[in-house]
C-alpha positions as CSV (number, residue, x, y, z in Angstrom):
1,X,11.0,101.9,-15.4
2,X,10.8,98.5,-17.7
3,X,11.2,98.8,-21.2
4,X,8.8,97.3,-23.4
5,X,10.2,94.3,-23.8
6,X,10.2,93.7,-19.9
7,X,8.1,92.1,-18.1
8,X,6.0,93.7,-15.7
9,X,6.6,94.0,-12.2
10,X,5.7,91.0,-10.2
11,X,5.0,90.2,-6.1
12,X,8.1,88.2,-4.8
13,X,7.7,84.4,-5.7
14,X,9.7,81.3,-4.3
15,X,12.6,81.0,-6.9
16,X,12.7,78.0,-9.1
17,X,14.7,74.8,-7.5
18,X,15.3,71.4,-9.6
19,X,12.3,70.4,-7.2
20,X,10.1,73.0,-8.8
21,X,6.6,71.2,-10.2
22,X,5.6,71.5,-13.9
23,X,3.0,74.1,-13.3
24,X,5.3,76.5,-11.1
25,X,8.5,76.5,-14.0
26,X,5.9,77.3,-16.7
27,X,4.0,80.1,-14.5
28,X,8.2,81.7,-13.7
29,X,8.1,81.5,-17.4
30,X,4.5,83.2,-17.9
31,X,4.9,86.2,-15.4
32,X,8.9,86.6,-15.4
33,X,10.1,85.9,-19.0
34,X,7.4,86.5,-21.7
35,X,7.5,89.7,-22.9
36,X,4.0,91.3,-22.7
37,X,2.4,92.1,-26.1
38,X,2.3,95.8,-25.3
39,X,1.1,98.7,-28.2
40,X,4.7,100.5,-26.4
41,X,6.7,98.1,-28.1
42,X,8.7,98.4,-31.0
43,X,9.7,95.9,-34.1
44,X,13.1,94.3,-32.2
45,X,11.7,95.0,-28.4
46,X,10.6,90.9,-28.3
47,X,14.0,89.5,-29.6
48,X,16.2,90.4,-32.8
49,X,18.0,86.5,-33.6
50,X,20.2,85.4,-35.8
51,X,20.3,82.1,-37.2
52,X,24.1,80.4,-38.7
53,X,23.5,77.7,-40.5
54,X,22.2,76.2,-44.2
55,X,24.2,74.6,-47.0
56,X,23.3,73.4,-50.4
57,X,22.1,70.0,-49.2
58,X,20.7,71.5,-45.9
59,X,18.7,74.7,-47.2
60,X,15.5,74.1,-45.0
61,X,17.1,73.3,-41.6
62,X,17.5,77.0,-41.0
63,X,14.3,78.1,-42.7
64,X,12.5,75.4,-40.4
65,X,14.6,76.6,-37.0
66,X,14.3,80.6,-38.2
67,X,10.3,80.7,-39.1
68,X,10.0,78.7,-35.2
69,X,11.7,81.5,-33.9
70,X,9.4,83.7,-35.0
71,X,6.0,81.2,-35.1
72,X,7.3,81.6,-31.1
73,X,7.4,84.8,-31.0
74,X,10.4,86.8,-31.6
75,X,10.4,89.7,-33.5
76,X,13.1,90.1,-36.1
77,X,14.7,86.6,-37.2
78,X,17.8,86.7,-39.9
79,X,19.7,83.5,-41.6
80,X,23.5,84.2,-42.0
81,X,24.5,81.6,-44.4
82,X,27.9,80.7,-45.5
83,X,28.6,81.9,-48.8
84,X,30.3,78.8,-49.8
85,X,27.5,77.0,-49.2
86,X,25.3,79.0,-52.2
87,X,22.0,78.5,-50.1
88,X,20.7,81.8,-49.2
89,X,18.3,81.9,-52.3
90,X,16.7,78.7,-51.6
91,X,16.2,79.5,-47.9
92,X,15.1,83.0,-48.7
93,X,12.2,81.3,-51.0
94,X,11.0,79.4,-47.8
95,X,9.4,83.0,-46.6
96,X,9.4,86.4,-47.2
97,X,9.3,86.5,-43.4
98,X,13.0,85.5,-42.8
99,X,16.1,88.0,-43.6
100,X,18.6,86.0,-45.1
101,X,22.2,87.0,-46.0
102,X,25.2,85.2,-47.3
103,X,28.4,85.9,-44.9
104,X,31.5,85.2,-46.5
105,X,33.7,85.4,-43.5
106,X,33.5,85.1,-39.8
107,X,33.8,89.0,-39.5
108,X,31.0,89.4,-41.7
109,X,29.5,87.5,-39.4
110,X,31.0,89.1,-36.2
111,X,30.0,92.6,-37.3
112,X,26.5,91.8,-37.5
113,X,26.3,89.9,-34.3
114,X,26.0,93.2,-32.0
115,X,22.6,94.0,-33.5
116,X,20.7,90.6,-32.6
117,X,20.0,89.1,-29.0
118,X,20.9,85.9,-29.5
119,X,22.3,83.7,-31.4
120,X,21.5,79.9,-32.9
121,X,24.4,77.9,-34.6
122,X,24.1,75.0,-36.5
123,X,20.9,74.3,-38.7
124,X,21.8,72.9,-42.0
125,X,25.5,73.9,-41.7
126,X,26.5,70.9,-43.1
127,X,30.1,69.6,-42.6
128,X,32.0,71.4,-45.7
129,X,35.9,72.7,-44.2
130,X,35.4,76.3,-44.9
131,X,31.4,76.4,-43.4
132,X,32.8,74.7,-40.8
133,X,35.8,76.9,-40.4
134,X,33.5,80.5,-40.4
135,X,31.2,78.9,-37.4
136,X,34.4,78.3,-35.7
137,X,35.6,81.2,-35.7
138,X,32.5,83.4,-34.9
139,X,32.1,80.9,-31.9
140,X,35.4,81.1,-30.7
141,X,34.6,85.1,-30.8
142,X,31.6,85.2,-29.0
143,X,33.2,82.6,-26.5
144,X,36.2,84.7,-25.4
145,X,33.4,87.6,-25.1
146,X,35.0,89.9,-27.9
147,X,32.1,92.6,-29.0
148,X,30.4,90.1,-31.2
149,X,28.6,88.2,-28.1
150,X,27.6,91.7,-26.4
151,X,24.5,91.5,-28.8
152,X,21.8,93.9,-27.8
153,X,24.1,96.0,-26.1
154,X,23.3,94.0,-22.5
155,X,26.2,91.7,-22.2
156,X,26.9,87.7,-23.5
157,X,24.1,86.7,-25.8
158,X,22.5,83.3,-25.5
159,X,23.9,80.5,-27.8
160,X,22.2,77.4,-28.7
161,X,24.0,75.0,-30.6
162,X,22.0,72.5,-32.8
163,X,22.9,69.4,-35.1
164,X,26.3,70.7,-37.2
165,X,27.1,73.3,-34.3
166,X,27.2,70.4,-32.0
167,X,29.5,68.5,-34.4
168,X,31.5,71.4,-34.5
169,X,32.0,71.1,-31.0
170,X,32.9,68.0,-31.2
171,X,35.4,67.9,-34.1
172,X,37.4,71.7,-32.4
173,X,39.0,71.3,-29.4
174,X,39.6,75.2,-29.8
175,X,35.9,75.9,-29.6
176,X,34.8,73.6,-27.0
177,X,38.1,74.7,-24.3
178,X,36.1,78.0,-25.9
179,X,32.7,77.7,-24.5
180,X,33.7,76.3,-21.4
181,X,34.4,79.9,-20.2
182,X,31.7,81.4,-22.2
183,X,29.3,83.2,-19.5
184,X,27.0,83.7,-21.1
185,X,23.6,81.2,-21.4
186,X,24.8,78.0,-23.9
187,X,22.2,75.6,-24.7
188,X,23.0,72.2,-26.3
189,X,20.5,70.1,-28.5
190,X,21.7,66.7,-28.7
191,X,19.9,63.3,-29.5
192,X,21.3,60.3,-28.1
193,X,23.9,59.7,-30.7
194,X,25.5,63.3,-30.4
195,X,25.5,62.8,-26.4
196,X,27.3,59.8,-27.3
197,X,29.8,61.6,-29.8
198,X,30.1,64.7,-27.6
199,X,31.1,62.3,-24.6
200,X,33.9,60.5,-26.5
201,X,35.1,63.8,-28.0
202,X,35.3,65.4,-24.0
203,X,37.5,62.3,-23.0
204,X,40.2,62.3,-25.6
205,X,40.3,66.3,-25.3
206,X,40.9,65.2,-21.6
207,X,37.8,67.3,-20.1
208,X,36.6,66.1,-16.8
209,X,34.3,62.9,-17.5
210,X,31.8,63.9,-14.3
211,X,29.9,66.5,-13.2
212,X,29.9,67.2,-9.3
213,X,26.7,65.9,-7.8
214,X,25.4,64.9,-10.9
215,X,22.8,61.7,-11.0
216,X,22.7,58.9,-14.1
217,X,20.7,61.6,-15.7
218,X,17.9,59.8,-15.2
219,X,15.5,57.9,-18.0
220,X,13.5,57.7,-20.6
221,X,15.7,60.0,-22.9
222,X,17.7,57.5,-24.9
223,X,20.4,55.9,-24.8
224,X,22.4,58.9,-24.0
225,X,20.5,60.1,-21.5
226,X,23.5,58.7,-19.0
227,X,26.2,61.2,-20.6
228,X,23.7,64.2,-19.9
229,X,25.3,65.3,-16.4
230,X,28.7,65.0,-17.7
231,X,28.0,67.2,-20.7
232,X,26.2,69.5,-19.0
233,X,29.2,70.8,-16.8
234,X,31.1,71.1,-19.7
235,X,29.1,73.9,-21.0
236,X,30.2,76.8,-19.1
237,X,28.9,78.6,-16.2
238,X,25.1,78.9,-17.5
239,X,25.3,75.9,-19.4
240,X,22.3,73.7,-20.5
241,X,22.3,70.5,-22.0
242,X,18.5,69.6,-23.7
243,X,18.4,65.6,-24.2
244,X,15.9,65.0,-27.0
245,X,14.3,61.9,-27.0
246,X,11.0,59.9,-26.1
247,X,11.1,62.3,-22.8
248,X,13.7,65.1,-23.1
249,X,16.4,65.8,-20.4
250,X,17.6,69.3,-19.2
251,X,20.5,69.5,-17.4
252,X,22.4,72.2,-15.6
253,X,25.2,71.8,-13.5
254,X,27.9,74.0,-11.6
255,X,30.9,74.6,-14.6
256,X,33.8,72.5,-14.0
257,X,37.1,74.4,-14.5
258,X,40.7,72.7,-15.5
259,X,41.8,71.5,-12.3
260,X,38.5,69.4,-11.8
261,X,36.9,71.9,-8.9
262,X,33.0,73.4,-9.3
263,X,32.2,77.0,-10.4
264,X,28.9,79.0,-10.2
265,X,25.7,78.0,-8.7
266,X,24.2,74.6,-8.3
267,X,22.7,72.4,-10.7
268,X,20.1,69.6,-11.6
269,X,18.0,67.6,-13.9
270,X,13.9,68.4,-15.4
271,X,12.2,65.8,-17.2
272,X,9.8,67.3,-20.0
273,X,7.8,64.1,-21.0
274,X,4.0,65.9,-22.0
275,X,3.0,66.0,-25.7
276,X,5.1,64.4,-27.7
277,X,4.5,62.1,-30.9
278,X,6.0,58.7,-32.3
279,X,6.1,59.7,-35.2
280,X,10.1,61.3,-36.0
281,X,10.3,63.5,-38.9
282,X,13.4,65.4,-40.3
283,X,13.5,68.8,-39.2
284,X,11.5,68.4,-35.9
285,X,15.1,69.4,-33.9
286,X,15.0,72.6,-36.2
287,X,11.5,73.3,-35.1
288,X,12.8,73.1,-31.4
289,X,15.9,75.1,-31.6
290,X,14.0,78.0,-32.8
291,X,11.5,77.9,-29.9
292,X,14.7,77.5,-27.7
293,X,16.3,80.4,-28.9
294,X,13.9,83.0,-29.0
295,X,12.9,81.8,-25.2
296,X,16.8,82.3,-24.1
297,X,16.6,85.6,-26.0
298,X,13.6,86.8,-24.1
299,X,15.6,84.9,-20.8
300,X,18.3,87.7,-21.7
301,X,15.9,90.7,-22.0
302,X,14.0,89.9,-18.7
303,X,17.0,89.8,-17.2
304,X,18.6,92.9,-15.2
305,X,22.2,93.8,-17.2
306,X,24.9,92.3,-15.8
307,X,27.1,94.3,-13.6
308,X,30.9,94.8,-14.4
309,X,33.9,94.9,-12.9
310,X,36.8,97.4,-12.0
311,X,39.3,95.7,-13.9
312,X,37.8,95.6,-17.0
313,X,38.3,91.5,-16.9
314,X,34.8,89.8,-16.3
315,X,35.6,89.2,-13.2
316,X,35.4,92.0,-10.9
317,X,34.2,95.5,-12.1
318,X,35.4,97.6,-15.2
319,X,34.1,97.2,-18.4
320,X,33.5,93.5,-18.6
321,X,30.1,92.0,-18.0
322,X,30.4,89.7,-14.7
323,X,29.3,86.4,-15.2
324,X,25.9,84.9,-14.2
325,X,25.7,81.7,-12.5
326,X,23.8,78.4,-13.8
327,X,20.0,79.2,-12.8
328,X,17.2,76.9,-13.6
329,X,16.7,76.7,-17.4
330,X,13.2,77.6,-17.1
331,X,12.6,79.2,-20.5
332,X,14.4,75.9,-22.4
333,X,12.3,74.0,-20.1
334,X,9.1,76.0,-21.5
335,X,10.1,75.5,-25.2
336,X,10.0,71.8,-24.9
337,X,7.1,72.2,-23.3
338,X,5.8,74.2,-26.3
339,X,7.3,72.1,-29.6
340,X,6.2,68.7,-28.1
341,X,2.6,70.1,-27.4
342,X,2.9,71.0,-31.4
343,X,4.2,68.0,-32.2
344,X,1.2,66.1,-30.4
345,X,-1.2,68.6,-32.0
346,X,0.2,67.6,-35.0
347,X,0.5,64.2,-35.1
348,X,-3.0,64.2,-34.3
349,X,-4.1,65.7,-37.7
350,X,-1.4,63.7,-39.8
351,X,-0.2,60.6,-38.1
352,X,2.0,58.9,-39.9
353,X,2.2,61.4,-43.0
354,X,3.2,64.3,-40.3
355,X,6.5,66.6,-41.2
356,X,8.0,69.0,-39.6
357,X,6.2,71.7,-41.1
358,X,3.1,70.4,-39.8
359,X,4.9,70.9,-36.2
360,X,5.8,74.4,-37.1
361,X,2.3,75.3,-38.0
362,X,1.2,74.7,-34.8
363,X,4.0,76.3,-32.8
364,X,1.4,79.1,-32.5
365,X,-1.4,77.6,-31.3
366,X,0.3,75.9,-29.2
367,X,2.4,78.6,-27.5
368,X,-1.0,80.6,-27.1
369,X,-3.1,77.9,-25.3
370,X,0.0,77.0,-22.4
371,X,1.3,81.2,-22.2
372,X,-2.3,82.6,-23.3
373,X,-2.3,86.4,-24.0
């Protein structure tokens, strides 16, 4: 029987292919990966997160990507912020509805990780050696699959890197060799200049610079909407890569391993280009990583467990989760679809004066009038 987070049971339905319309990816998303509001549930059964990021210059990224989470609909959201960084005071005064704690190592970190779903990296992180040193070291743990990604108790959580995380990955070859492996569901955020500076990092690390069967990536996302296949196989085998710009890009592809040759599923490319504003407001990338996270979270939870293997490696049966390969990304697919319909809603109040707490209060509406209850 299906928990209360689960979905309920639903007739067979033709699976989502990259040639799956608007209205099908967002009804998958509806009927397969929402969690229905349910008087069974408990506080946790729609998605415990955890959010790594904020820094003394950077104290509202995380608020901004943490209160998303939960305008979207997770349950539990909490901010582990680097102690060095002396922000979790001014990100705990943002709202009484985010649990914030200061980590002063990675194993504070680590230790905490097996109690949330999912995981965000990045927000406000800021660029300071020893920040930068504890997310590299939690990542590199949750990576390699070590207890601290088996979050929830139901195998690799979901990772979405954002803004600093994707400098990080950048800037540590460690890291990125990393989260090629990872198999679990990663999710990249970048704009077109982070596409640009993840591409030039990947060819001096000497990663493969394409992706098999991979297009240009398509337009109308930027200027580094070209680099979007590339990145994307780079990800591991359930890799995403979520082009922000004037029309966003998500990219999947098969993971590419050492020696140049596809692994896992198929892949493909979604344009998201409804709602949407001009205007471009600091923190509207937070606002977006939150809705992406708590929608891989509840990707995780509507999924069955993963099975395991016999030798206890990941690969065949044991004790090891086996991976699952690259599906379509509908639920990132849906959270764009849900922070550019609150960004249009808001621009539509404010014009030019809107922020990105004007997009935040409207997550909700938003969310409630595509996925109504």
């Amino acid at each position: 029987m299906a928990g209360p987070g689960a979905s309920p049971a639903h007739p067979p339905a033709p699976p989502l292919t990259v040639d799956s319309p608007h209205d099908a990816i967002l009804d998958h998303f509806r009927t397969r990966i929402v969690p229905p509001l349910s008087g069974a549930g408990h506080k946790g059964s729609h998605g415990r997160l955890a959010v790594l990021g904020g820094s003394a210059s950077y104290a509202g990224a995380p608020a901004l990507a943490g209160l998303a989470a939960a305008r979207f609909g997770a349950d539990l959201v909490t901010v582990l912020t680097p102690a060095s960084g002396g922000a979790a005071a001014a990100i705990q005064a943002f709202s009484p509805e985010l649990m914030v704690t200061a980590v002063p190592t990675a194993a504070a970190v680590s230790e905490f990780l097996p109690r949330v779903h999912g995981l965000l990296v990045g927000p406000g992180l800021g660029r300071g050696e020893e920040a930068l040193d504890l997310a590299a070291a939690v990542l590199t743990d949750v990576f390699h699959g070590g207890p601290a990604a088996r979050g929830g108790h139901r195998g690799h959580i979901p990772v979405v890197l954002d803004a600093d995380g994707l400098y990080l990955l950048a800037s540590r070859p460690a890291v990125w060799e990393a989260a090629r492996g990872y198999r679990g569901r990663l999710i990249a955020t970048p704009n077109a200049a982070e596409a640009t500076r993840l591409v030039a990092a990947a060819a001096k690390l000497g990663f493969p610079a394409s992706s098999p069967g991979g297009g240009d990536g398509g337009s109308g996302g930027g200027g580094g909407a070209r680099h979007v296949p590339d990145l994307a196989a780079l990800l591991g085998h359930r890799g995403v890569l979520v082009a922000k710009g004037a029309t966003d890009i998500l990219s999947w592809r098969p993971s590419v391993g050492t020696d140049g040759v596809p692994v896992g599923g198929g892949g493909g490319d979604w344009k998201v280009d409804v709602g949407g504003c001009p205007r471009r407001a600091g923190g509207q990338g937070d606002v977006l990583a939150g809705c992406l996270a708590t929608a891989a979270v509840w990707e995780g939870l509507a999924s069955p467990p993963p099975s395991h293997s016999a030798d206890g490696d990941g690969s065949a049966g044991g004790g090891a989760p086996v991976a699952q390969l690259s599906t379509p990304p509908a639920a990132a697919y849906a959270s764009c679809v849900v922070a550019r319909t609150a960004a249009a809603a808001a621009f539509a109040k404010h014009r030019r004066a809107m922020g990105a707490t004007d997009v935040l209060a409207e997550v909700g509406g938003a969310f409630d009038k595509l996925f109504p209850c």
